[in-house]
SERO-4910 file (N, C-alpha, C, O; in steps of 0.05 Angstrom, whole numbers):
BEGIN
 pado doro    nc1    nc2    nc3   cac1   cac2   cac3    cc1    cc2    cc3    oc1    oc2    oc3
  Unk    A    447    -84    170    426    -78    190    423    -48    192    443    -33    190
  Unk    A    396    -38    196    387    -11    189    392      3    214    375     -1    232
  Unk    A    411     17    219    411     34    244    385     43    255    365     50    243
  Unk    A    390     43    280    368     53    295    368     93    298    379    103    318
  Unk    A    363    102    289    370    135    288    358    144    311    338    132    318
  Unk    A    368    168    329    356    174    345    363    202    341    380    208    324
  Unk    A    351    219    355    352    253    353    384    259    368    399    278    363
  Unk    A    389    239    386    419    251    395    438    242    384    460    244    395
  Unk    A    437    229    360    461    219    337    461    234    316    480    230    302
  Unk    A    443    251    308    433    261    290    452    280    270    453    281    245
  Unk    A    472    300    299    491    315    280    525    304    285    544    320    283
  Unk    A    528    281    291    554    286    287    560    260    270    575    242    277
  Unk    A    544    264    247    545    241    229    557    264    199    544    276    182
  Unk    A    578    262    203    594    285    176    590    274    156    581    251    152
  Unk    A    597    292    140    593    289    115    609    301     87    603    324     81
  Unk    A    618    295     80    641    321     48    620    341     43    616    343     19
  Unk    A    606    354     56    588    369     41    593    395     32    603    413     45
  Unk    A    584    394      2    597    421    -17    576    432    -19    560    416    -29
  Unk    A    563    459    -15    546    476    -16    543    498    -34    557    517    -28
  Unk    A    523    503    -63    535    516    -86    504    528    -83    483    515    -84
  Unk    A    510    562    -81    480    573   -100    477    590   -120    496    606   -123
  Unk    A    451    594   -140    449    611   -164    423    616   -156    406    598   -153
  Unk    A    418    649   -152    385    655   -161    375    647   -140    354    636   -147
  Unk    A    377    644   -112    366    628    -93    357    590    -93    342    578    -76
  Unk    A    371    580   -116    373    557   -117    402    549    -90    419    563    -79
  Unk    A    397    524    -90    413    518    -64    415    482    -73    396    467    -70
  Unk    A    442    474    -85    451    456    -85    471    440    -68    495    443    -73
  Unk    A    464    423    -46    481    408    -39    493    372    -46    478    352    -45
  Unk    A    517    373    -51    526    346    -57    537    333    -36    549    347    -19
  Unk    A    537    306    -32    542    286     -6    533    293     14    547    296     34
  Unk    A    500    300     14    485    311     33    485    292     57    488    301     80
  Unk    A    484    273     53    482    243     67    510    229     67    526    229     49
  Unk    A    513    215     93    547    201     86    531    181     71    507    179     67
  Unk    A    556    162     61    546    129     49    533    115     67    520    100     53
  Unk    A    527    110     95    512     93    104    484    104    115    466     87    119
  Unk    A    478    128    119    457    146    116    446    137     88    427    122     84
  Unk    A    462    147     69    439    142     37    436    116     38    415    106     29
  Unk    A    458    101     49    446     66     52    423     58     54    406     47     39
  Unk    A    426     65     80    403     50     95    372     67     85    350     56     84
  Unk    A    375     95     80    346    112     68    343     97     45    319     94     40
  Unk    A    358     88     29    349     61      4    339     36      5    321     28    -10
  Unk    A    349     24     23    349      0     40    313      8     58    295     -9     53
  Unk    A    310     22     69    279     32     87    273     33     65    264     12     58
  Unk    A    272     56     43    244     59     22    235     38      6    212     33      3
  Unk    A    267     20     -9    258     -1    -16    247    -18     -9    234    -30    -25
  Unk    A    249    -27     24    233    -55     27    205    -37     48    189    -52     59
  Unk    A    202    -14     52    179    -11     67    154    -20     42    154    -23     18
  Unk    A    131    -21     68    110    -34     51     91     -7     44     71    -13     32
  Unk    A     94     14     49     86     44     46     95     56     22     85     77     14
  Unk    A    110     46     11    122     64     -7    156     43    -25    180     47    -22
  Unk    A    135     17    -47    155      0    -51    168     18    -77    154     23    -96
  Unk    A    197     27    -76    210     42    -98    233     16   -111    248      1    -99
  Unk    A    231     19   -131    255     -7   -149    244    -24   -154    255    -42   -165
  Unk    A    213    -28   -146    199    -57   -161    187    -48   -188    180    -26   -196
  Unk    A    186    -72   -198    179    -62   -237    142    -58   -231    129    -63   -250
  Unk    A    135    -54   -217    104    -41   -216     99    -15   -214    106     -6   -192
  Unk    A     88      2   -229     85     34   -219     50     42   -219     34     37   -237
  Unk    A     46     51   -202     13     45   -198      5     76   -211    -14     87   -199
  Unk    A     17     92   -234      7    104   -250     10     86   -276     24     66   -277
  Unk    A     -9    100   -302     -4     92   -325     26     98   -335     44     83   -343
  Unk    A     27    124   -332     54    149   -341     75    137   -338     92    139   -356
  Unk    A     82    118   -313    109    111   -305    112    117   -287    133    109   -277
  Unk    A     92    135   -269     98    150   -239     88    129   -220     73    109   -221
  Unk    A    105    142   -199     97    131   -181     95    148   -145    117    146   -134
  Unk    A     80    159   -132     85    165   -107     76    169    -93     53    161    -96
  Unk    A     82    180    -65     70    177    -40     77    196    -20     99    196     -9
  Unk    A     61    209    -17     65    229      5     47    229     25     22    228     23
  Unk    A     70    231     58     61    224     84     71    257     95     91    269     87
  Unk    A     48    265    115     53    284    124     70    275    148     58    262    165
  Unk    A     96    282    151    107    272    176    103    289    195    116    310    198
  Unk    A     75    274    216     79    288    248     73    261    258     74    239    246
  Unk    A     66    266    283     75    256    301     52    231    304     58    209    315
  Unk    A     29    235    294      3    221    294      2    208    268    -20    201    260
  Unk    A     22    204    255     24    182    236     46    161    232     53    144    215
  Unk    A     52    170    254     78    142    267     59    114    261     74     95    254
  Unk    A     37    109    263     19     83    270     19     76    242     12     53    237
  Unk    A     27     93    218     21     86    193     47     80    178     51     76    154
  Unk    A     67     80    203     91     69    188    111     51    204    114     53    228
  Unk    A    121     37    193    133     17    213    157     47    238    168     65    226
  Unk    A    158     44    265    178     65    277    204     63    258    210     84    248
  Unk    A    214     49    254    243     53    238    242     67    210    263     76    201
  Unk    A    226     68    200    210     84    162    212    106    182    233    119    180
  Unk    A    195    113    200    185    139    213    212    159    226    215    183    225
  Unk    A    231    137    238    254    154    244    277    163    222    294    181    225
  Unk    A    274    145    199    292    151    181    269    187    166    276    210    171
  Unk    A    246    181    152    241    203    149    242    219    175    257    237    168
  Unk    A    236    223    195    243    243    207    270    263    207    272    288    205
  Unk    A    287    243    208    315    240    205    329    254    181    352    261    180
  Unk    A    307    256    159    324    271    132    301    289    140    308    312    133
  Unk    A    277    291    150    269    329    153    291    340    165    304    359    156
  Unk    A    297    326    189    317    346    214    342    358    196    345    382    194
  Unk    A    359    337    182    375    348    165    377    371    144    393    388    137
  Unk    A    350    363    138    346    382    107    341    423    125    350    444    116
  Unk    A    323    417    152    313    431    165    343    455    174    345    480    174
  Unk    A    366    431    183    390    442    179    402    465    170    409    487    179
  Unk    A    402    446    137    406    466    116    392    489    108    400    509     96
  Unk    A    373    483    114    355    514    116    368    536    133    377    558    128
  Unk    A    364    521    155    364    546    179    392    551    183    396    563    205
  Unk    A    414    546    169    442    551    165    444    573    145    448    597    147
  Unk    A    441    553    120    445    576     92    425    585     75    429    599     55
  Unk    A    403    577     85    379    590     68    363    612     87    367    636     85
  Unk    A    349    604    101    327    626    105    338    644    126    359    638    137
  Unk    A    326    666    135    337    692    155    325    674    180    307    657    180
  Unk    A    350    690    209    330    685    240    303    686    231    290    665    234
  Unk    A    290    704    222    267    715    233    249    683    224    233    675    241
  Unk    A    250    671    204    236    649    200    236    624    213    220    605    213
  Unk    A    272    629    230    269    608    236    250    583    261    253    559    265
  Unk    A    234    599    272    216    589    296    190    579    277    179    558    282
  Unk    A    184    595    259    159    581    251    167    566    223    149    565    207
  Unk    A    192    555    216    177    535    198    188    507    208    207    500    222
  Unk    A    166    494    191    154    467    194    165    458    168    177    472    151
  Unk    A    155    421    165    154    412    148    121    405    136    106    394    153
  Unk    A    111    409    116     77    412    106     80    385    102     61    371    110
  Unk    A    100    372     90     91    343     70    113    338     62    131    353     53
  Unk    A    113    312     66    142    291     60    133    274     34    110    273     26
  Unk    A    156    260     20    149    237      7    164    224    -23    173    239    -41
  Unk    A    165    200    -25    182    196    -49    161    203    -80    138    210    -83
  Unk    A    174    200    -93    166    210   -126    197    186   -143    221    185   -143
  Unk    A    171    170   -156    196    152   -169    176    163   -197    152    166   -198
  Unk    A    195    165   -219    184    176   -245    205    154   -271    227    146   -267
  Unk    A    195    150   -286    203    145   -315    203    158   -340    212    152   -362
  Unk    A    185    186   -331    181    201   -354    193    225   -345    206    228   -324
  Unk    A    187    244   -366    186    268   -364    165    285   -348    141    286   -352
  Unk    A    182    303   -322    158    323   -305    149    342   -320    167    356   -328
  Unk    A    119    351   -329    110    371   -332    120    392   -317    131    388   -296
  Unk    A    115    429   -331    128    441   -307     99    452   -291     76    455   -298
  Unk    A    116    455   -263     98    463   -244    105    480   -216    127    474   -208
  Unk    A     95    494   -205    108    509   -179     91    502   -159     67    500   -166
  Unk    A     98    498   -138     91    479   -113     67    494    -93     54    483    -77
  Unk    A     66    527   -100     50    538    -79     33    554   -104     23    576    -99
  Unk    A     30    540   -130      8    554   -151      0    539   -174      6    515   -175
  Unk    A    -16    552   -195    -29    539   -212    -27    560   -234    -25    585   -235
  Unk    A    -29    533   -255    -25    558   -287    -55    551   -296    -65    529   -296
  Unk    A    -67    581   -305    -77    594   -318    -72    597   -349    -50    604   -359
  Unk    A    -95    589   -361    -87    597   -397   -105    624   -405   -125    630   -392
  Unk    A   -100    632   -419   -112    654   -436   -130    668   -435   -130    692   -439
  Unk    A   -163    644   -426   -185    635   -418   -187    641   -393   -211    648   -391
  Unk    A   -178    644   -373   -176    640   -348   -178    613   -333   -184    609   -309
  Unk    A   -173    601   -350   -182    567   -338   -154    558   -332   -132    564   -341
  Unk    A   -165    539   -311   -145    525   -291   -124    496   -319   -135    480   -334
  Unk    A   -101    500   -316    -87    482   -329    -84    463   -319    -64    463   -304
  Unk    A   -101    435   -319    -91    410   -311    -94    385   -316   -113    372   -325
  Unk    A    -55    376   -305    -55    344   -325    -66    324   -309    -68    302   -319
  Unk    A    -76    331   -278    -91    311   -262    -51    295   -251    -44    271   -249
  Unk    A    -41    310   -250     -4    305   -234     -1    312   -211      1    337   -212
  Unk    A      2    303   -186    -14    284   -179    -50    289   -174    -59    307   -159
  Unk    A    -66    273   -187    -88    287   -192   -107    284   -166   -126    300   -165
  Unk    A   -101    263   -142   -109    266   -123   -105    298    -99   -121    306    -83
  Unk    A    -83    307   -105    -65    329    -87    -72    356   -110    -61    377   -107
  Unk    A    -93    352   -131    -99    379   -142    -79    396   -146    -81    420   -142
  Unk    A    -52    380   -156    -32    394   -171    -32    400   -197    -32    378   -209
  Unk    A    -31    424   -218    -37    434   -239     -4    436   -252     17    446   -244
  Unk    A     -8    429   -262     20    437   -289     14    438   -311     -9    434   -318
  Unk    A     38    444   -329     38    448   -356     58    438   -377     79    450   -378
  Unk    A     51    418   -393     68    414   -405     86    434   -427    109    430   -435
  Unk    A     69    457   -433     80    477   -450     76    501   -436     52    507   -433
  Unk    A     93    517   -427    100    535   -414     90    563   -431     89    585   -420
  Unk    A     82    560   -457     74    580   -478     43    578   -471     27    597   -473
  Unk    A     38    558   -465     -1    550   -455    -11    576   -431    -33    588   -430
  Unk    A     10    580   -412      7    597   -385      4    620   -392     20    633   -406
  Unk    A    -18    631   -381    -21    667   -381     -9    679   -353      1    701   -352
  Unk    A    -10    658   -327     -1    668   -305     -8    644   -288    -25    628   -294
  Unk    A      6    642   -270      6    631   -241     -6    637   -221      0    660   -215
  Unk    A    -21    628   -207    -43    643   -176    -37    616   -162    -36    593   -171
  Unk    A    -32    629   -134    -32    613   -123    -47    593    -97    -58    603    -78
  Unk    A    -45    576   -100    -68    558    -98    -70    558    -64    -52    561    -47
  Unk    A   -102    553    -63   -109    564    -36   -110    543    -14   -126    524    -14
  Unk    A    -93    549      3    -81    533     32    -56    527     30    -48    508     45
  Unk    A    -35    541      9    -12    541      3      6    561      7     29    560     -1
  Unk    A     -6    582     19     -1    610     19     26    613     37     44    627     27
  Unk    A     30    603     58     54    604     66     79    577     61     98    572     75
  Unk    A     73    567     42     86    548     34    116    559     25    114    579     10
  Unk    A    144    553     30    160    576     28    194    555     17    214    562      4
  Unk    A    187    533     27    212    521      1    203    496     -3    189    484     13
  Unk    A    213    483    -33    213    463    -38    239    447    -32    257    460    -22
  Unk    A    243    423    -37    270    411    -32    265    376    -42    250    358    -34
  Unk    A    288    379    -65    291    347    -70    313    336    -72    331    346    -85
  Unk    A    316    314    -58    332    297    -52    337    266    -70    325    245    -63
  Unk    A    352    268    -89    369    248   -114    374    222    -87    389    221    -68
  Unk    A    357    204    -96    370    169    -85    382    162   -107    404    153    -99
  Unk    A    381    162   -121    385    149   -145    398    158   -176    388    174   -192
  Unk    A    424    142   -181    426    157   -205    436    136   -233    449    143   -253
  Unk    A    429    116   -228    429     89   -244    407    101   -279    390     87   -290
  Unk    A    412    117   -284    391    130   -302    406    149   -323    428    160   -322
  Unk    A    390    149   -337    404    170   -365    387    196   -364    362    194   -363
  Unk    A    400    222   -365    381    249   -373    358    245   -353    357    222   -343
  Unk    A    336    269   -344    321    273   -331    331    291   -312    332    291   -287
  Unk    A    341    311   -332    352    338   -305    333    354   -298    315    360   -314
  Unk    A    334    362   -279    329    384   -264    322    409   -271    341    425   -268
  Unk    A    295    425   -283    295    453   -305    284    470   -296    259    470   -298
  Unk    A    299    496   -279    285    518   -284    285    532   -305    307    541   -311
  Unk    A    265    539   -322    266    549   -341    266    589   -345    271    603   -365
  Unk    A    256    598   -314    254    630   -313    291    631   -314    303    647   -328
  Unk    A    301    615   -299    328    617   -296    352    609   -313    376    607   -309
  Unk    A    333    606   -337    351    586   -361    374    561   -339    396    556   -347
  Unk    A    364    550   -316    382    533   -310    378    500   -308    355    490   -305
  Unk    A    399    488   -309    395    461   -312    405    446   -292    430    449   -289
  Unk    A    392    427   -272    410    410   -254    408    386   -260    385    377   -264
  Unk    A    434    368   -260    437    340   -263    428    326   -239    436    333   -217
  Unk    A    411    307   -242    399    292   -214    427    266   -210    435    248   -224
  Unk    A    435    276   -183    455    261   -181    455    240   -151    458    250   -128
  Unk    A    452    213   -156    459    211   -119    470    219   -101    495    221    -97
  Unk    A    443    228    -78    455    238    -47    462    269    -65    482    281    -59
  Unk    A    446    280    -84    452    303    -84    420    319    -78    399    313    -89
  Unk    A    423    338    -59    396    356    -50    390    385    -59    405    403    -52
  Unk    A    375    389    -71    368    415    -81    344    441    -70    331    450    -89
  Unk    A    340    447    -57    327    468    -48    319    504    -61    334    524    -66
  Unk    A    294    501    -62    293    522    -85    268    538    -66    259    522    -50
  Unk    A    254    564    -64    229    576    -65    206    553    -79    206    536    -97
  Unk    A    195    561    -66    159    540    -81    140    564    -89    116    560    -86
  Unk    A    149    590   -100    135    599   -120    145    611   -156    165    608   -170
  Unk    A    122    622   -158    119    619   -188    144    625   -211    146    618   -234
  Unk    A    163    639   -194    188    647   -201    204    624   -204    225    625   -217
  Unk    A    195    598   -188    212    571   -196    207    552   -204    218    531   -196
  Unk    A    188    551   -224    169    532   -234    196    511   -250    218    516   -261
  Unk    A    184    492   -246    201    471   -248    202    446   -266    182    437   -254
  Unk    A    206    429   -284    198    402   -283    227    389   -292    248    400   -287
  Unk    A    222    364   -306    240    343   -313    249    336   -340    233    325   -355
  Unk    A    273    341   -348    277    325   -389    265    293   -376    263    283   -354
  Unk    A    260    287   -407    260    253   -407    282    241   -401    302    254   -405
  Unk    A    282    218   -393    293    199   -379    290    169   -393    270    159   -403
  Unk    A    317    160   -390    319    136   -385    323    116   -365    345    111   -355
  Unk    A    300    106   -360    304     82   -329    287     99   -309    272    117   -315
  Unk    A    291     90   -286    280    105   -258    290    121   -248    312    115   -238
  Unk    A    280    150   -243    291    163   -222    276    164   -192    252    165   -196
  Unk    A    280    164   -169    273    160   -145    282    181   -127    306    184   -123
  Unk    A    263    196   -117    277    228   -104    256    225    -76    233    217    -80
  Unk    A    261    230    -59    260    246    -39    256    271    -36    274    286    -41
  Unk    A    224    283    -27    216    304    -38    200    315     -6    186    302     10
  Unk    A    207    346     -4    198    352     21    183    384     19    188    395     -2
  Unk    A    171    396     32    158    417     34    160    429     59    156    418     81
  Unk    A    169    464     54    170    470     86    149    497     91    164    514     83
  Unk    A    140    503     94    120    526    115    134    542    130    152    536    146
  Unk    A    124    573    124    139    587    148    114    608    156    107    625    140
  Unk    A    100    604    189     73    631    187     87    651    201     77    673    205
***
């Protein structure tokens, strides 16, 4: 049975948590105890918003996802218990920010912009979260990923003349993904400015800048990967 979460249980639910950074990357492992990642598996899998582990993916590619802006006026679009568990991993992740990542001075104005899962079978194009690549031409690079949300990437990083960044994104100030899942072969983790590589591991969380300096994507994969994916704002 799926705990009921409430905001006054929120922190004294411990955890082994090991905290590692390079380059302003920010890796945490056993972000979540075992019954936390439980039950956030247990909610994503059986909500009817966002079905992850069924053999249907409503892209051609293998993708699959869904992103809910979590405030407060879209509680009606999710069952209350979906709504308190995501709440529940912003507040956490929000945490780790305002601990070991960003300075006081940010900490009053940021927010969360956009929540949401990303279940994939392929390989991520690369891409940075608050811009768009440019080729040679001056023309906009895009694979239509996700093509509703006017996200631009690149499968060849040699294609890019530069990055600009895309407009109503401007204070967009970290990304952050969160590993459900690790029943899967290869599909790490690539910054490539940074020559670095992360293994997508369960209940492991990664937090990085959302500009052009951390452009990002995925090796190929075998099987499903299922992440937990968040966006934060700071004005």
């Amino acid at each position: 049975m799926i705990k009921d979460y409430t905001t006054t249980n929120m922190e004294y639910i411990n955890t082994q948590q090991e905290i590692n950074s390079f380059n302003g990357v920010f890796v945490v492992t056993n972000f979540l105890s075992l019954t936390e990642i439980r039950n956030t598996e247990e909610m994503l899998d059986a909500g009817e918003w966002n079905p992850l582990n069924r053999n249907s993916r409503n892209n051609e590619d293998g993708t699959f996802y869904k992103w809910m802006p979590l405030f407060e006026e879209h509680k009606k679009t999710l069952k209350n218990r979906d709504f308190k568990i995501l709440e529940y991993l912003d507040i956490k992740i929000k945490n780790i920010l305002w601990e070991h990542v960003i300075s006081n001075s940010e900490h009053k104005g940021l927010y969360v912009r956009n929540c949401g899962i990303f279940s994939s079978s392929i390989a991520t194009p690369y891409y940075a979260d608050n811009c768009y690549p440019v080729d040679s031409q001056n023309k906009i690079i895009s694979l239509g990923y996700p093509a509703e949300h006017g996200f631009s990437c690149a499968k060849n990083l040699n294609d890019v003349k530069e990055w600009k960044i895309r407009k109503g994104f401007e204070h967009l100030k970290y990304s952050c993904i969160l590993f459900l899942n690790d029943d899967f072969a290869n599909g790490n983790l690539v910054f490539p400015a940074l020559e670095a590589e992360i293994k997508p591991e369960r209940n492991k969380l990664v937090i990085f800048p959302s500009t052009e300096n951390y452009v990002h994507g995925a090796r190929p994969l075998k099987g499903v990967k299922n992440c937990f994916c968040s966006w934060y704002e700071s004005k």
